[in-house]
N, C-alpha and C positions, 0 to 999 in steps of 0.2 A: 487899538481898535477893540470895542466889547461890542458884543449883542446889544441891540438896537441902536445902536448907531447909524447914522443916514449915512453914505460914503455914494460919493460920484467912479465912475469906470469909463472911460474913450478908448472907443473902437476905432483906430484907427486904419482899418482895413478894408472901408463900407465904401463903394465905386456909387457916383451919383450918377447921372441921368444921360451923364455926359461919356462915364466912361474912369472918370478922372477918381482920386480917391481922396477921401474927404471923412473928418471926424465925426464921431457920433457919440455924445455922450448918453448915459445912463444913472438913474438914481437908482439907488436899493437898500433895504435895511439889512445890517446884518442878524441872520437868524441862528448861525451859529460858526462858531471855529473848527474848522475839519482840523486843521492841521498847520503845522508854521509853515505861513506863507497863503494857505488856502483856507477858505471864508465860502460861506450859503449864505445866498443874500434871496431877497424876495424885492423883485424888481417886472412891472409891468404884469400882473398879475400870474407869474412864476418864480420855482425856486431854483435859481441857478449857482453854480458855483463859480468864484473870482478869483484871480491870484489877489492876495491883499496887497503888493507888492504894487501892483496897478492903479490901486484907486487910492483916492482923493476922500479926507476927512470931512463932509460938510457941516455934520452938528454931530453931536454927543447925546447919547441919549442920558437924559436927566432920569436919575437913579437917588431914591431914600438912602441907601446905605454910600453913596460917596460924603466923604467930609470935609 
């Protein structure tokens, strides 16, 4: 995982309506690497921190200097 990368995150701790608990996923870019394992992502108009360890690769960002 690099910086701008799109990566998905589930929440898997979010109680519905019901009571009951139920997933919740999240996109986000990543904006930077804190540290291995930990990722700042900018997801719903905030910038939060992820374990990377949790999320889900969705696209790669397209980078000039990959070969």
């Amino acid at each position: 995982m690099k910086v701008g990368d799109l990566v998905k995150w589930t929440n898997y701790a979010v109680l519905d309506d019901t009571g009951q608990y139920c997933a919740r996923s999240h996109l986000g870019f990543i904006t930077k690497i804190i540290c291995e394992g930990n990722i700042r992502v900018y997801c719903e108009g905030k910038h939060l921190q992820w374990n990377s360890w949790q999320c889900e690769m969705v696209s790669k960002a397209v980078r000039t200097d990959d070969k």
